[in-house]
N, C-alpha and C positions, 0 to 999 in steps of 0.2 A: 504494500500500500504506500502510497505518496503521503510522506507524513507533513508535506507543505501545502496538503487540501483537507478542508473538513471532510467527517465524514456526510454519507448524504444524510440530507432530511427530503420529508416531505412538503409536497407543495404546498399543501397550507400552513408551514412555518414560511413568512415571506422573508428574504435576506435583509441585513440591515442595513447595509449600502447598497447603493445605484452601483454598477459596473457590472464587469465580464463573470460569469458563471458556465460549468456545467451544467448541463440541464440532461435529463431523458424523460422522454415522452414515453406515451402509451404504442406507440409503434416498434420500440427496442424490446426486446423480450431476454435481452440476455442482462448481467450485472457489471459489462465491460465499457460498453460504446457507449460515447455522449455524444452530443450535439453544444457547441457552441451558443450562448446567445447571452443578451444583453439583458441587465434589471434595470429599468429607471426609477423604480421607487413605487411602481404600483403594476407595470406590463412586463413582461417577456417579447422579449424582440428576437430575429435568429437572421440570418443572412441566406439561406438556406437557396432561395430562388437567384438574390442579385449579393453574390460574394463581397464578403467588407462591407456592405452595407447595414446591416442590422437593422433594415426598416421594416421587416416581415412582423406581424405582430403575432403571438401566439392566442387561441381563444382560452377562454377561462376551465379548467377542467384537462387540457391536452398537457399540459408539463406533471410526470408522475413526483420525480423527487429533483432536488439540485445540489453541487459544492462549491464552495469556492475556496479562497485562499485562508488557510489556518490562523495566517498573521497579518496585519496591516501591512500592506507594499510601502514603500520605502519611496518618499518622496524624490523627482528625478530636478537635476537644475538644470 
């Protein structure tokens, strides 16, 4: 296990910062694969259709669990 990602929770624990997450939806059926996508503080976004973009929105109920990083990232100058 990657000890510099939480482990997962469930979707209805929401994250407590806006940024980049792990996410797997209801389409992965294994405990490996994730999908990329973004928190803004209330939606799941994913780039899925247009790469780098992260404007895909997810609907409510489609993301099962999510991770993200264990520790606060380290501010860059």
């Amino acid at each position: 296990m990657n000890e510099n990602l939480t482990p997962w929770f469930p979707a209805n624990t929401r994250p407590v910062r806006s940024g980049m997450y792990r996410i797997q939806d209801y389409t992965l059926n294994c405990g490996c694969c994730w999908i990329d996508a973004r928190w803004d503080g209330k939606h799941w976004f994913t780039d899925l259709f247009t790469k780098g973009s992260f404007s895909n929105r997810l609907i409510r109920g489609q993301v099962k669990r999510w991770r993200g990083l264990a520790t606060t990232p380290k501010e860059t100058t």
